[in-house]
N, CA, C and O atoms as a GROMACS GRO file, in nm:
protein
  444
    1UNK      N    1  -2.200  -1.088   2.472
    1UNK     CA    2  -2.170  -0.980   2.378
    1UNK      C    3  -2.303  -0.927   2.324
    1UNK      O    4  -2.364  -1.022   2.275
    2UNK      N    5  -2.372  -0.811   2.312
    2UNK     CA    6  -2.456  -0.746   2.269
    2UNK      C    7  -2.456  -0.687   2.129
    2UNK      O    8  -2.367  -0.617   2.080
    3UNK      N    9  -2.561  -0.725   2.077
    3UNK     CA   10  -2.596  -0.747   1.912
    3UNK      C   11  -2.531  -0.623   1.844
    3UNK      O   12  -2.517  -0.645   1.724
    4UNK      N   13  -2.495  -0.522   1.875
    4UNK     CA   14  -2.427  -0.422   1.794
    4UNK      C   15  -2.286  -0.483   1.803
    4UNK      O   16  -2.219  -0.481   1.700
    5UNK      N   17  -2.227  -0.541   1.926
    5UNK     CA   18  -2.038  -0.558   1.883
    5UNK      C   19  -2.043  -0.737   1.816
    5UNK      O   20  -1.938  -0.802   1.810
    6UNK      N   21  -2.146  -0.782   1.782
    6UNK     CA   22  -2.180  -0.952   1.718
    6UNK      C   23  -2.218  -0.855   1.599
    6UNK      O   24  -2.228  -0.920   1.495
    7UNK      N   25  -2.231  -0.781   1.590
    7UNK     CA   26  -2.267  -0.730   1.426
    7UNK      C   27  -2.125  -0.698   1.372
    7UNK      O   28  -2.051  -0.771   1.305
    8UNK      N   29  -2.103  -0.558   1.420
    8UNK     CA   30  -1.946  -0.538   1.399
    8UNK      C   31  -1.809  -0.617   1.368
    8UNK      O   32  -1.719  -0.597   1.287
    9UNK      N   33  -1.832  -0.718   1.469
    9UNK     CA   34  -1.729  -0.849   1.489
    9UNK      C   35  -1.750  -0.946   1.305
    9UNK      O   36  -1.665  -0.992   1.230
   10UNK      N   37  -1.895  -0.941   1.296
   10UNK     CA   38  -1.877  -1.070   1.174
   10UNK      C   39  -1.872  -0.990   1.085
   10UNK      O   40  -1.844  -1.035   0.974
   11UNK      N   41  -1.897  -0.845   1.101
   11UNK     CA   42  -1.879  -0.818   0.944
   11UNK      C   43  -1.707  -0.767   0.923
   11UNK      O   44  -1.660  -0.768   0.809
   12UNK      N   45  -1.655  -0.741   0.995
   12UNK     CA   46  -1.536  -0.739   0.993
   12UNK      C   47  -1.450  -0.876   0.973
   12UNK      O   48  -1.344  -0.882   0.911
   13UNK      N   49  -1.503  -0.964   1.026
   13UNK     CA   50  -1.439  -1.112   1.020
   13UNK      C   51  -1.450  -1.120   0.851
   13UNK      O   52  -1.349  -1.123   0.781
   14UNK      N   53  -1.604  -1.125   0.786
   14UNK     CA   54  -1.594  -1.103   0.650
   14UNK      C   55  -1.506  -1.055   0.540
   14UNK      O   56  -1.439  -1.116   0.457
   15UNK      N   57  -1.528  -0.892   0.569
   15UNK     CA   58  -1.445  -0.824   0.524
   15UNK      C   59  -1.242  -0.849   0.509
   15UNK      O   60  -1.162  -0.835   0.416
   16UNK      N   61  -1.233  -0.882   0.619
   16UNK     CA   62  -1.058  -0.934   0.667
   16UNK      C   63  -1.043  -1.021   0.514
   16UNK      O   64  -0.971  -1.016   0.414
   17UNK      N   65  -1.183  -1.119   0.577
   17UNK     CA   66  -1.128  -1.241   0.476
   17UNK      C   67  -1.123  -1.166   0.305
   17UNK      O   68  -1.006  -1.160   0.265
   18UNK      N   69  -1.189  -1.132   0.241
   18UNK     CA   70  -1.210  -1.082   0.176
   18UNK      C   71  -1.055  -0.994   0.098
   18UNK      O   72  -0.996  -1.030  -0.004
   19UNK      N   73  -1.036  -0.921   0.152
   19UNK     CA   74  -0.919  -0.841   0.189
   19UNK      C   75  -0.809  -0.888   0.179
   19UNK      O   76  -0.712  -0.826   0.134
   20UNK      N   77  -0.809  -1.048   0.234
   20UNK     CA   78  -0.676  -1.093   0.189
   20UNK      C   79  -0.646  -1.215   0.040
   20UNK      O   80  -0.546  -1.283   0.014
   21UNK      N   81  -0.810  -1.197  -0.047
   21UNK     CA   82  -0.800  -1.255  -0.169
   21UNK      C   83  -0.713  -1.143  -0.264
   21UNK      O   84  -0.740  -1.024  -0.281
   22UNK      N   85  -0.624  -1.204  -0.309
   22UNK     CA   86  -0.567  -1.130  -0.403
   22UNK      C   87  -0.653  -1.127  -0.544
   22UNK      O   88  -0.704  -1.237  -0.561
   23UNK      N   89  -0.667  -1.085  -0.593
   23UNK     CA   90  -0.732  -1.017  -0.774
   23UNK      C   91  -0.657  -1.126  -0.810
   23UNK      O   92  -0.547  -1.135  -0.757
   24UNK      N   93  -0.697  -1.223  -0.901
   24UNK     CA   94  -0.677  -1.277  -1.023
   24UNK      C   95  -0.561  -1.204  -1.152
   24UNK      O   96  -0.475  -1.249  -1.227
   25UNK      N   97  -0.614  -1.082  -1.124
   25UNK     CA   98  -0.577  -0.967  -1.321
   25UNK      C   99  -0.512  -0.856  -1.224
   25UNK      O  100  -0.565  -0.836  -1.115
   26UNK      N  101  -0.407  -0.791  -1.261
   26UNK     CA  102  -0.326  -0.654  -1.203
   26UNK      C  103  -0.219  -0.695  -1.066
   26UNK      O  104  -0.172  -0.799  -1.019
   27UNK      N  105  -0.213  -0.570  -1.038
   27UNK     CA  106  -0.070  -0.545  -0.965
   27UNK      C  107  -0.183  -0.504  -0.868
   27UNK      O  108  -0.168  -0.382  -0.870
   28UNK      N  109  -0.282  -0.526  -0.789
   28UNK     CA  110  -0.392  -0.448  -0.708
   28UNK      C  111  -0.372  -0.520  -0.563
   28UNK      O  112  -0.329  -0.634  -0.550
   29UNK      N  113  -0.415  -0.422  -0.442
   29UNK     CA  114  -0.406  -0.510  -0.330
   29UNK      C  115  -0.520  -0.433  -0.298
   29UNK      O  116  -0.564  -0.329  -0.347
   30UNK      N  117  -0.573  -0.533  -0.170
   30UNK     CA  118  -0.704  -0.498  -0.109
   30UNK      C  119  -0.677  -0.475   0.053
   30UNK      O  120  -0.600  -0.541   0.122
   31UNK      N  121  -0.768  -0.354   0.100
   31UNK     CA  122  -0.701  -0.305   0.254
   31UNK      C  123  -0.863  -0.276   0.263
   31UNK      O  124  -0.949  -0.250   0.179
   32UNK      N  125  -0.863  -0.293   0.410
   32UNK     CA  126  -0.969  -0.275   0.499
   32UNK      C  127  -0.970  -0.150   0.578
   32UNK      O  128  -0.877  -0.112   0.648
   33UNK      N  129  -1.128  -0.066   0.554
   33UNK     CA  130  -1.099   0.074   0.664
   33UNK      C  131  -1.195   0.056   0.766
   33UNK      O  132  -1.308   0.076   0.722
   34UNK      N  133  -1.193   0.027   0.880
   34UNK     CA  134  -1.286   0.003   0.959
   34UNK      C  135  -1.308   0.127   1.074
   34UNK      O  136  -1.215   0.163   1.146
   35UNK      N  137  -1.402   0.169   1.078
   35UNK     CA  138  -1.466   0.347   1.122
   35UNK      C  139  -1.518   0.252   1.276
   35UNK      O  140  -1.633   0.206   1.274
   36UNK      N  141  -1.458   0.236   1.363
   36UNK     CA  142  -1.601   0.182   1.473
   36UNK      C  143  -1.650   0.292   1.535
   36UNK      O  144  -1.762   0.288   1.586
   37UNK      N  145  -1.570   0.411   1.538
   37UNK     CA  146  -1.653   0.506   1.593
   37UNK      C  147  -1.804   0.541   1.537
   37UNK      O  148  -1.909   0.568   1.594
   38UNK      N  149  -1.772   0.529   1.420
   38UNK     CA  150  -1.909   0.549   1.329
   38UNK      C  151  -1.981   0.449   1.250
   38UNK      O  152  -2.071   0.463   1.168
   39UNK      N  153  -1.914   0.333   1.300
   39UNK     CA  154  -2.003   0.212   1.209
   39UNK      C  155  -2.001   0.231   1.047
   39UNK      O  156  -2.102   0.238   0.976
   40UNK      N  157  -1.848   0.240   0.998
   40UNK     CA  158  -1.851   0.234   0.862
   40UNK      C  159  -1.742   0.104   0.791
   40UNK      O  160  -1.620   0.117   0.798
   41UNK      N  161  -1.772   0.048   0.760
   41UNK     CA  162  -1.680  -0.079   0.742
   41UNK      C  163  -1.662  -0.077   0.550
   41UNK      O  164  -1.752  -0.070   0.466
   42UNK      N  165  -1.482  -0.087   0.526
   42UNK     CA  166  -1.484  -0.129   0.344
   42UNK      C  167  -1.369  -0.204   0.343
   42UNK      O  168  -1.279  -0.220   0.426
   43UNK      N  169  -1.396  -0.258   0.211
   43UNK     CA  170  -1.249  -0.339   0.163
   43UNK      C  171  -1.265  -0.227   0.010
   43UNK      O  172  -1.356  -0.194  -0.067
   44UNK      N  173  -1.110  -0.197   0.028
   44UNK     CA  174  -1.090  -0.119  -0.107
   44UNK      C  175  -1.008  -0.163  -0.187
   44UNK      O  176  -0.908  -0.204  -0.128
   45UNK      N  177  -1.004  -0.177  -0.314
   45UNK     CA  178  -0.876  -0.176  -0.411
   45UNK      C  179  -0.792  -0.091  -0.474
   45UNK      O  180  -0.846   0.004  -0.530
   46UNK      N  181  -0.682  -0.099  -0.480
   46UNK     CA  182  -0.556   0.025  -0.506
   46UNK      C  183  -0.484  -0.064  -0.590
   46UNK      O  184  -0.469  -0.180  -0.552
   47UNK      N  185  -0.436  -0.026  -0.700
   47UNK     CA  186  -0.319  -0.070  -0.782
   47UNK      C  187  -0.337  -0.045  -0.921
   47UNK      O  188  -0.417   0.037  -0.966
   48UNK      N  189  -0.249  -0.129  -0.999
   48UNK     CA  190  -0.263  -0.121  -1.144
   48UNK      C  191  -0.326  -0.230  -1.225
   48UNK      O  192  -0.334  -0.345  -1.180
   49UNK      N  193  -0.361  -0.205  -1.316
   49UNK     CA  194  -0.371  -0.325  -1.426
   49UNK      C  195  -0.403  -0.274  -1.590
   49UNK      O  196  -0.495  -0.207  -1.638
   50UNK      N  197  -0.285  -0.340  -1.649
   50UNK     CA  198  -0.236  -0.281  -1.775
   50UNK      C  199  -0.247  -0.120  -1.796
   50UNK      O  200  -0.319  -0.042  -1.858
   51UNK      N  201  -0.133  -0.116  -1.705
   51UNK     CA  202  -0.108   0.080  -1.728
   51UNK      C  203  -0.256   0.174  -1.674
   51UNK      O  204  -0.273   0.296  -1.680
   52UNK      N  205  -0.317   0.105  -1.641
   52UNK     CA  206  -0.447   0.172  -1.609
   52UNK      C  207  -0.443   0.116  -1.407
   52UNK      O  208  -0.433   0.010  -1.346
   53UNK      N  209  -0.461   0.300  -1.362
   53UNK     CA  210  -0.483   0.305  -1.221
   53UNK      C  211  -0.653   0.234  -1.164
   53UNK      O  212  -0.760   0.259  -1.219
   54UNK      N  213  -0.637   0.159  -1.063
   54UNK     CA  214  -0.754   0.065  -0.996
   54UNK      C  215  -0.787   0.154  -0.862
   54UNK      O  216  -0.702   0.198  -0.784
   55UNK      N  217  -0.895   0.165  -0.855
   55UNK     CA  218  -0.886   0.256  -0.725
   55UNK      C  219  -1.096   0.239  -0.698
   55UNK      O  220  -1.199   0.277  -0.754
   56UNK      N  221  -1.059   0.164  -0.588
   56UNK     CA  222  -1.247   0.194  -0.548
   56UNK      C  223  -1.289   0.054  -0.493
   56UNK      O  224  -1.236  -0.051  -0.531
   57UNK      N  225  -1.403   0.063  -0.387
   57UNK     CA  226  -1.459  -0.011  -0.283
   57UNK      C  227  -1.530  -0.130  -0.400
   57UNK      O  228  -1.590  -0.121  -0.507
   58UNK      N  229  -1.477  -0.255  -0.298
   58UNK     CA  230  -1.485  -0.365  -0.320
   58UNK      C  231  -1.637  -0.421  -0.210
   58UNK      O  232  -1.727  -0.484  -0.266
   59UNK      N  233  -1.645  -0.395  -0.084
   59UNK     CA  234  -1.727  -0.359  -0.014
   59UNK      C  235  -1.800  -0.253   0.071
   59UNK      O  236  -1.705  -0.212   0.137
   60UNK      N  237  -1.910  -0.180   0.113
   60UNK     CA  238  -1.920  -0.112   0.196
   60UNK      C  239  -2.028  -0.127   0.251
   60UNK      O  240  -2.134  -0.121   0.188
   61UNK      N  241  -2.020  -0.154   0.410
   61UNK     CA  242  -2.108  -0.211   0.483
   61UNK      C  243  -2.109  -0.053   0.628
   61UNK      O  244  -2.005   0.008   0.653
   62UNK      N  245  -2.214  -0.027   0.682
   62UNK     CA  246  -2.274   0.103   0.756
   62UNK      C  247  -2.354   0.036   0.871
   62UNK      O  248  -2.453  -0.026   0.832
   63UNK      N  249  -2.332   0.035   1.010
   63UNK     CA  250  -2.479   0.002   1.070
   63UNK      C  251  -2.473   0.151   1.126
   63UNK      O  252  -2.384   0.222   1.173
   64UNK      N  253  -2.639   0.166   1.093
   64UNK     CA  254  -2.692   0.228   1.114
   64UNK      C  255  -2.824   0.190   1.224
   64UNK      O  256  -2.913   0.110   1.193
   65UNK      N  257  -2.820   0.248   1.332
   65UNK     CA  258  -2.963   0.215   1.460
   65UNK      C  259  -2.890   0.102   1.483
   65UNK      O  260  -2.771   0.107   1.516
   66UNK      N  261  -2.998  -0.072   1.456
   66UNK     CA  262  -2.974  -0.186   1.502
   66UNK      C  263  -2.979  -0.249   1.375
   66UNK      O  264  -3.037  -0.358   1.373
   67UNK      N  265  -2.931  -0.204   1.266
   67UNK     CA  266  -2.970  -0.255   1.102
   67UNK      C  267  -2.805  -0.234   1.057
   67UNK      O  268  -2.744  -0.127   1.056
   68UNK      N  269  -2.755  -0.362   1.022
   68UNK     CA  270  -2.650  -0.338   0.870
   68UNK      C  271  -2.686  -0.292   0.739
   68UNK      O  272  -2.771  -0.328   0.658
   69UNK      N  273  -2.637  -0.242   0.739
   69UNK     CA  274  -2.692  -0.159   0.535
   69UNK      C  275  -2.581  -0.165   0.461
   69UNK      O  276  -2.472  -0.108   0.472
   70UNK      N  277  -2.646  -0.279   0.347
   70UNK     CA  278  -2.499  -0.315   0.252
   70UNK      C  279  -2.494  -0.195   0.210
   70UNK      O  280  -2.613  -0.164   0.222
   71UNK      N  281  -2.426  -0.076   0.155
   71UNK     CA  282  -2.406   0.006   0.054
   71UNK      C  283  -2.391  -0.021  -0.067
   71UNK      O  284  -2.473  -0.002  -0.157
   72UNK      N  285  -2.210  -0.102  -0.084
   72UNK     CA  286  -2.215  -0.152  -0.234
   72UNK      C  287  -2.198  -0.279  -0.179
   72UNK      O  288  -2.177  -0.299  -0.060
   73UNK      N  289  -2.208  -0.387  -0.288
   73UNK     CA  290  -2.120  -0.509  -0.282
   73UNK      C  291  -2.074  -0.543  -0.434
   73UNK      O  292  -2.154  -0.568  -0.525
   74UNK      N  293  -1.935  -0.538  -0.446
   74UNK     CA  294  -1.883  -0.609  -0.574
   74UNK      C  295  -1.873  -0.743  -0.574
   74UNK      O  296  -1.831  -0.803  -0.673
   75UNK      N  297  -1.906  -0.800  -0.473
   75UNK     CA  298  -1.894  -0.969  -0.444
   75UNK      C  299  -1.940  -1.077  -0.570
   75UNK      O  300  -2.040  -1.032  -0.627
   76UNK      N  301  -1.910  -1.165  -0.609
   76UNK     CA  302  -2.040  -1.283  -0.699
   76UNK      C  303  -2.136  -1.356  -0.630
   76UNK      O  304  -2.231  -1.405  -0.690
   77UNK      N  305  -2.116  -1.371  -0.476
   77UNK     CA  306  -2.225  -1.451  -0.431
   77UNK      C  307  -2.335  -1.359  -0.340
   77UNK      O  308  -2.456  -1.380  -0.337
   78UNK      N  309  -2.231  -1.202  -0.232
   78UNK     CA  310  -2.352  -1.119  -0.177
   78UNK      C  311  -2.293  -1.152  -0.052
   78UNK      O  312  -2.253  -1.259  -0.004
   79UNK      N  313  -2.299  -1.001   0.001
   79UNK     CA  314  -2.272  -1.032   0.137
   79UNK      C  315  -2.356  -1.009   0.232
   79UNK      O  316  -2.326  -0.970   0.345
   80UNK      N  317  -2.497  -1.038   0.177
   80UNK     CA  318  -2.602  -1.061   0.268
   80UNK      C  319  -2.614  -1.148   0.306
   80UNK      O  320  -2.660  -1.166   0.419
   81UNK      N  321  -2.564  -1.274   0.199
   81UNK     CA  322  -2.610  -1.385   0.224
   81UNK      C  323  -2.449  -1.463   0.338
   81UNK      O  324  -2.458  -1.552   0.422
   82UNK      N  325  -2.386  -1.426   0.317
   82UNK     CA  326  -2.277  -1.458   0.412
   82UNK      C  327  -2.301  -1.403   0.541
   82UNK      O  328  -2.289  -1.488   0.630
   83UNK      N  329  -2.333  -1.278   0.584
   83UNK     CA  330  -2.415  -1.241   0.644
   83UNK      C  331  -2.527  -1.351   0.762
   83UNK      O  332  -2.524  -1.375   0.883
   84UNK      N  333  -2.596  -1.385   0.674
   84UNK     CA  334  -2.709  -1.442   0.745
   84UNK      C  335  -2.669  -1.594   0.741
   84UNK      O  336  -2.757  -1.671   0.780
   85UNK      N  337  -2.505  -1.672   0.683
   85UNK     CA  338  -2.506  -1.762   0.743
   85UNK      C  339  -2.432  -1.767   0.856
   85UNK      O  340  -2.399  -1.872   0.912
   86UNK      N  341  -2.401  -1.631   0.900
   86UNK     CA  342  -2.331  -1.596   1.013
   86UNK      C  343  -2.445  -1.571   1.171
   86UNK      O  344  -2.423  -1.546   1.289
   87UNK      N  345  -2.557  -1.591   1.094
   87UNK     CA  346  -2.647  -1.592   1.167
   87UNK      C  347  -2.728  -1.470   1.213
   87UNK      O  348  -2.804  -1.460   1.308
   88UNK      N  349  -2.703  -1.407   1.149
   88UNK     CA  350  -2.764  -1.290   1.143
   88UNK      C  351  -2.907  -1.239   1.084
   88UNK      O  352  -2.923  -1.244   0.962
   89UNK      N  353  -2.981  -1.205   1.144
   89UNK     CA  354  -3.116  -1.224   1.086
   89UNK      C  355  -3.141  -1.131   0.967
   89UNK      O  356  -3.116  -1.010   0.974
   90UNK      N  357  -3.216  -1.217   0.807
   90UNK     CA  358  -3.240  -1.103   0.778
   90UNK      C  359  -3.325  -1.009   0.730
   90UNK      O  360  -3.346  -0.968   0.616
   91UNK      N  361  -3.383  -0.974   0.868
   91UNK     CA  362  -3.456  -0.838   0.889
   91UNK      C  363  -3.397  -0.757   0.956
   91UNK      O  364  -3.448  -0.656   1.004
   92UNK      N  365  -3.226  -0.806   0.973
   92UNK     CA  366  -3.170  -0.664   1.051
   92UNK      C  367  -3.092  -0.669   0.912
   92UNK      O  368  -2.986  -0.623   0.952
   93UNK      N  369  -3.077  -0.686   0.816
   93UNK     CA  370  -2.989  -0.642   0.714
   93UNK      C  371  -3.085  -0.567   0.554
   93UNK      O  372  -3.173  -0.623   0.489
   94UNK      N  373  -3.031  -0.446   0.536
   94UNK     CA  374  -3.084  -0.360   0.423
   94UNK      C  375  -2.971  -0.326   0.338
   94UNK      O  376  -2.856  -0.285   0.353
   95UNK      N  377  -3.086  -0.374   0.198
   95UNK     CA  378  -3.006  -0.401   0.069
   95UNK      C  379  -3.006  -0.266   0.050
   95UNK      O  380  -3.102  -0.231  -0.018
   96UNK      N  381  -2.924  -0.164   0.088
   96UNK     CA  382  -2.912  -0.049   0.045
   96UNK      C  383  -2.902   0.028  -0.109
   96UNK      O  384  -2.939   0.136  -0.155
   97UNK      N  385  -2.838  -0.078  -0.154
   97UNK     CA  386  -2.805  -0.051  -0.339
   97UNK      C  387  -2.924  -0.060  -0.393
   97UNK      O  388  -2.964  -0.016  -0.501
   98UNK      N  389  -2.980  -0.122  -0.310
   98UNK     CA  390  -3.121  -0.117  -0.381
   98UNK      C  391  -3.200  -0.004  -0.355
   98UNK      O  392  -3.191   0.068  -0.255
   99UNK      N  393  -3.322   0.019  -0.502
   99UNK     CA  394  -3.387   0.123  -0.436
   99UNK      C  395  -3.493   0.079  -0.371
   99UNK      O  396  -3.537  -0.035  -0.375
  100UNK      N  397  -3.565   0.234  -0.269
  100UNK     CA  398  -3.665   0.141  -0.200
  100UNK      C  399  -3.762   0.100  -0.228
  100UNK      O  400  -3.822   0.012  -0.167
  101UNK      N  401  -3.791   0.145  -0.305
  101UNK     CA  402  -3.967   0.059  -0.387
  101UNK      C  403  -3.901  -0.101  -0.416
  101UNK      O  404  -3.958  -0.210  -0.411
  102UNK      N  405  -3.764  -0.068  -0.448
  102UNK     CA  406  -3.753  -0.287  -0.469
  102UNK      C  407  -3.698  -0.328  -0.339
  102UNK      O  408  -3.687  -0.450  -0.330
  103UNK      N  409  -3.674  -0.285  -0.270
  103UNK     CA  410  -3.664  -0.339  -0.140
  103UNK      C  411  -3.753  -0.397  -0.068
  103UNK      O  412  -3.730  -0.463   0.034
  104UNK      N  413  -3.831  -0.381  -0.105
  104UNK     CA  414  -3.987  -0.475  -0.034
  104UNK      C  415  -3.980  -0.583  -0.077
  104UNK      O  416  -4.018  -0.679  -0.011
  105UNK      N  417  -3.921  -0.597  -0.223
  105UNK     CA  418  -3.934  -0.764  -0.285
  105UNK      C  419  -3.824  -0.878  -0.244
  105UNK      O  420  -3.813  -0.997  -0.272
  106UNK      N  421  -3.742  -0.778  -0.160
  106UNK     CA  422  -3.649  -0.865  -0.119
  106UNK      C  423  -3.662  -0.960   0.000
  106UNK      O  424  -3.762  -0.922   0.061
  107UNK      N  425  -3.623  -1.036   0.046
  107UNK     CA  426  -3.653  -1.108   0.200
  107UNK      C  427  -3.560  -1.027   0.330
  107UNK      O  428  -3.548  -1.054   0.450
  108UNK      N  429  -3.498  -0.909   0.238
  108UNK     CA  430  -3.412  -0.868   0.369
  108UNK      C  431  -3.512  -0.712   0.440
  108UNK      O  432  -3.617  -0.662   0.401
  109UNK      N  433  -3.449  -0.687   0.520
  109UNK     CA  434  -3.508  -0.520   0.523
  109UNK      C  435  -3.549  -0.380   0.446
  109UNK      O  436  -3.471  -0.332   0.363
  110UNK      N  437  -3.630  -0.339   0.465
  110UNK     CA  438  -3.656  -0.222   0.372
  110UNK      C  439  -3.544  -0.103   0.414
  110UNK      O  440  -3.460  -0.043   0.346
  111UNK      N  441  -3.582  -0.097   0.558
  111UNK     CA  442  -3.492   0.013   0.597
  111UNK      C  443  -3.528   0.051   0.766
  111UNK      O  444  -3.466   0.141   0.824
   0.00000   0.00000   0.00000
């Protein structure tokens, strides 16, 4: 298998998992949109909690060239780092949320 569909494959394996934690707080469920035509991968949330509508990305992951680029991550631990125990190197992964002047201080990719 060639490093673009081993990229695709784990971050989707991620994401799935992800997707099927239910929220703790609300009436919310989490669904996965996966773009392979365009290399755009999310887990989103939809629902309620206390009369108030929930609506917005839980993850969003992009490869772009031969590089993953987190976009957001709402995660507590990072899904870079799940990521790279998936074996993934990381100098093919860019902390996108970040800006780029702090992206250098990171151990992952600039861009």
């Amino acid at each position: 298998m060639d490093k673009l569909n081993q990229y695709r494959q784990k971050i989707k394996q991620i994401l799935t998992r992800y997707s099927q934690i239910k929220p703790s707080f609300g009436d919310i469920e989490r669904y996965t949109a996966f773009d392979n035509e365009q290399d755009h991968y999310q887990v989103i949330n939809v629902g309620w909690e206390n009369r108030r509508r929930v609506y917005g990305c839980l993850i969003h992951i992009d490869i772009k060239g031969d590089k993953i680029w987190i976009q957001y991550d709402g995660t507590e631990d990072g899904i870079a780092n799940e990521l790279v125990e998936l074996g993934i190197p990381k100098h093919d992964i860019v902390l996108a949320y970040k800006s780029l002047f702090m992206r250098k201080y990171t151990d992952f990719a600039v861009g």
